[in-house]
N, C-alpha and C positions, 0 to 999 in steps of 0.2 A: 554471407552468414554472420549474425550478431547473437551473443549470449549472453545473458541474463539472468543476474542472481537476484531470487524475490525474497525477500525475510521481511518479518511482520512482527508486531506483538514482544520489543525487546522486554519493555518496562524494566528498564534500572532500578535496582531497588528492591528487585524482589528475582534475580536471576541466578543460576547454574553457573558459575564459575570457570567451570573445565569444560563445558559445552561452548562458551563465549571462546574462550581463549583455541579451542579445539575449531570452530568454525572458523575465526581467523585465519586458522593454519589453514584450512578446507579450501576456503576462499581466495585466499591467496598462492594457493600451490597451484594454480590455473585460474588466472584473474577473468574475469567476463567483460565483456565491453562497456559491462552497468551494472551497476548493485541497485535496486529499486526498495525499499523500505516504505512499507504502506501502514505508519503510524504507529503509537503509541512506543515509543521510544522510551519513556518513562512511567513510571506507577503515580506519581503525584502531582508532576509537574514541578518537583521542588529543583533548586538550584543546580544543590551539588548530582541530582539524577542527570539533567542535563548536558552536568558538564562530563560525568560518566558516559554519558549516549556522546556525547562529541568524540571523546576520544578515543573511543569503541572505531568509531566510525572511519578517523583519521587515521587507522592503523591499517585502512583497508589500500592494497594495491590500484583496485578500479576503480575509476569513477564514481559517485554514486550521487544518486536523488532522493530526497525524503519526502511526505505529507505529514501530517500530526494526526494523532486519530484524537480519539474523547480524552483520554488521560493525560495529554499533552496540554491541558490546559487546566488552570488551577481550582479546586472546588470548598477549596477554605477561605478564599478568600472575596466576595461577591464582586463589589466594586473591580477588582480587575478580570475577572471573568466576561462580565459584560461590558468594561470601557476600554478593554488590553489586553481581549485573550490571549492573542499572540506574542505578546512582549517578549514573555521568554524564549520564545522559539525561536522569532528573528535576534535574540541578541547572542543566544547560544549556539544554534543549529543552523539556521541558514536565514537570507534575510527575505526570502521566499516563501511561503506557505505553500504555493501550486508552482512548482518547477518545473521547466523545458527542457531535454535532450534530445539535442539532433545530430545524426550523422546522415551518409549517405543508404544507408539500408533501413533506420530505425526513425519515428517522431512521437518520441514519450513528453506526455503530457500531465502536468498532477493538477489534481482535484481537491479541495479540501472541505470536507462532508460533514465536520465536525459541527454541532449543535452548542452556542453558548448558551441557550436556554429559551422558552417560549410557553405557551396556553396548554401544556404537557406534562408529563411526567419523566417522560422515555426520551431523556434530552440523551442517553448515552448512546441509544440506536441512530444519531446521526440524520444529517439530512441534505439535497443535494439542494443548494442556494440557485436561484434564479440568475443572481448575477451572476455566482462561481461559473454556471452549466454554459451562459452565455459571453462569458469571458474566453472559458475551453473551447467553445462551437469556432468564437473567432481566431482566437493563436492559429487551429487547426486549418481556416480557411487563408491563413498567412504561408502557413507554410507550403514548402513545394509539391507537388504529387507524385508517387509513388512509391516512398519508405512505407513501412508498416506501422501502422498508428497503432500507440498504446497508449492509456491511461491508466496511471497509477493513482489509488483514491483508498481511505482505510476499510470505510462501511461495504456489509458485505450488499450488492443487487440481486443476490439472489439465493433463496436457503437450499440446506443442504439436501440432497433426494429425500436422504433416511428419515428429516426432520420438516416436510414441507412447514408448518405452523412457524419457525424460525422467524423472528421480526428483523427484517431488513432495512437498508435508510429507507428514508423518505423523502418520495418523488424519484423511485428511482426507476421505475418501470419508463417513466418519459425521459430523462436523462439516457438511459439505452438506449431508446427509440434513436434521437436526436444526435445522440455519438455513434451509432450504427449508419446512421445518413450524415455525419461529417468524416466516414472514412476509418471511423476505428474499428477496431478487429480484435480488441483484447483490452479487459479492463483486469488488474491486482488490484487484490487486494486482501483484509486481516479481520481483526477483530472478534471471531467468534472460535479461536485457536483450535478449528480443525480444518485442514486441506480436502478441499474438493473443486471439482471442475463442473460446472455449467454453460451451455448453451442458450443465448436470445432468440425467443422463438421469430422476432421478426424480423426479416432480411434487408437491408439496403440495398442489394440487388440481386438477381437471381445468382447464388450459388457462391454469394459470399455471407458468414454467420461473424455476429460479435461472441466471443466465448469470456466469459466470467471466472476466473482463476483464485481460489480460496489459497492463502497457504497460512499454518499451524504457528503458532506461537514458535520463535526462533531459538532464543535462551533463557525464557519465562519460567521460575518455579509453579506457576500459576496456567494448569495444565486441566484441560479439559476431558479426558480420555483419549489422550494424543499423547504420542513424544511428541518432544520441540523437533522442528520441521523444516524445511526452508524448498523452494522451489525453485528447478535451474531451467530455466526457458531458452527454446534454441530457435531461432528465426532464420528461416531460409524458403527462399523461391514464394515469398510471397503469403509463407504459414510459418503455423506456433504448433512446435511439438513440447514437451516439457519430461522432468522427471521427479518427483519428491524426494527430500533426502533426509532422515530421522538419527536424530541422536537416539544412540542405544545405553548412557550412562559409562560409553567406554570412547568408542570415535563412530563418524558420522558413516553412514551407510547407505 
């Protein structure tokens, strides 16, 4: 059995205070084998947000892995948006964008869907790169067979029941396909700060499904008609059960 804490959507900078410091405590009073963080980290991508999301981070007992979503890269500033999105990430957060954890039950994989810009407008709704998708296909074909393959990625694949109309990345209906036939069974991720769960309708083999896992802005004052949220995933015998868990403005539930 492997456990799995999902939180999305910190942006430093614009957070709850007593919910950060209250999930802390949460998190660490029963640590999970990984913390998986699927983007935006920060509101602007400014410095000192960053170095707030670091130490947020580093307080944490478990392991953890991160992606960047859209806000993790800077929008004031062009020239490094499009010659060095990433700078800041890799010099504060990790030196990684798409990070690997492997044990003997788990093979989480990250993706990073983030859009510096193109012939668009909707560069925040993300997009899944042809390299990124075919960099992921290979790690996965590296690694050994039989742990439960996850990818962690920010954009959501797919919207929520209540909202089909929802803009999700782009290219991601084929990116499913193809990570459904390299073995994955569960993609995290954030972005549109409410929790919900979805099913891929196409199978990579009879009677196994990729499921789509939303979860809720974590300690964002910047709330959607959600509390902040976080998801604890439990992996055993080859499946993913989960449960959400909401700050109520007192402690987590």
């Amino acid at each position: 059995m492997r456990v799995i804490d999902h939180i999305s959507d910190l942006h430093f900078d614009r957070i709850d205070a007593r919910a950060a410091d209250a999930l802390i405590e949460r998190l660490n009073a029963d640590p999970a084998h990984l913390v998986a963080v699927s983007g935006d980290l920060t509101m602007r991508a400014r410095r000192r947000e960053f170095r707030a999301a670091r130490d947020f981070l580093a307080r944490l007992r478990a392991p953890w892995i991160a992606v960047p979503g859209n806000h993790d890269i800077t929008a004031y500033y062009p020239w490094e948006r499009f010659l060095d999105p990433f700078g800041r990430w890799e010099a504060m957060v990790a030196p990684d964008t798409e990070p690997v954890f492997q044990d003997e039950e788990i093979q989480v994989v990250g993706l990073n869907t983030v859009s510096r810009g193109g012939l668009h407008l909707s560069w925040e709704n993300g997009k899944v790169p042809r390299a990124g998708l075919l960099r992921a296909l290979r790690r996965l074909r590296r690694l050994p067979e039989g742990p439960f393959r996850i990818v962690v990625a920010h954009h959501p694949f797919l919207a929520p029941p209540e909202d089909p109309g929802t803009p999700v990345v782009r290219r991601g209906e084929r990116a499913l396909r193809d990570l459904a036939c390299g073995g994955v069974r569960l993609v995290l991720s954030g972005h549109l700060h409410v929790g919900y769960a979805g099913t891929h309708d196409i199978r990579a083999e009879e009677g196994d499904r990729l499921t789509v896992l939303q979860a809720g802005s974590a300690i964002s004052t910047r709330l959607r008609g959600e509390a902040n949220a976080y998801n604890r995933v439990v992996v055993e015998d080859g499946r993913a059960r989960w449960t959400s868990h909401h700050w109520d403005g007192e402690a987590w539930r």
